[in-house]
C-alpha positions, 0 to 999 in steps of 0.5 A: 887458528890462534894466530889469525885475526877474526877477519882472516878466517872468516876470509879463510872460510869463504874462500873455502865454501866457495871453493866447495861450491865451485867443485861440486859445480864441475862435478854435476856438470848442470845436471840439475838443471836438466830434465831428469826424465825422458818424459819430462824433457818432452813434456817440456819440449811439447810446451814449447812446441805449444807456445811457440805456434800461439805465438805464431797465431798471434802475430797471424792474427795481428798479421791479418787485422793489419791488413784489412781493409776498414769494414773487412774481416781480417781472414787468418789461415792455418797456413799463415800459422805454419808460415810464421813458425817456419820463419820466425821461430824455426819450426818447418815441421810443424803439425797443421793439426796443432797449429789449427788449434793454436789459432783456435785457441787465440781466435778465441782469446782475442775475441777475434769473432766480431772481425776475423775469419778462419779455417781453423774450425774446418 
């Protein structure tokens, strides 16, 4: 590098790594951004099975609050869960028994005792 000016090969050497970076890009394909193993990809698939249904308890809980009159109890159902996962997030199959406890476990959250009534618990 006699003859290159100081610029030019640091220019020289980014265009390299960033090359390299490019290349080995390609090669992997996103590989590491994937789960590596069949347990881990449905562990996160069950953590966002979970998220999803406390969404879906949340905004039946919101849902119901809404709707209720001054002085009544908000009544929110297993079934509003499963409805709201089915329509907002896409979720037909979901398990009743998980979604109960997805409603429990907001119910509990947002200390939904003093104005809400459930089937969750039965």
């Amino acid at each position: 590098m006699a003859g290159l000016h100081a610029g030019t090969a640091v220019g020289i050497l980014v265009v390299a790594a960033g090359v390299g970076l490019m290349a080995l890009g390609v090669a992997r394909q996103g590989r590491s951004a994937r789960p590596l193993a069949p347990a881990r990809a449905w562990a996160a698939m069950e953590r966002e099975h979970w998220r999803v249904l406390r969404r879906a308890a949340g905004m039946a809980i919101a849902s119901a609050r809404g709707a209720a009159g001054a002085g009544e109890p908000a009544i929110v159902t297993v079934s509003d869960v499963l409805r709201l996962a089915d329509e907002h997030f896409d979720r037909p199959d979901a398990d009743p028994r998980l979604a109960a406890a997805a409603l429990r476990h907001e119910y509990e959250r947002g200390a939904c005792a003093r104005d809400c009534m459930t089937d969750a618990f039965g």
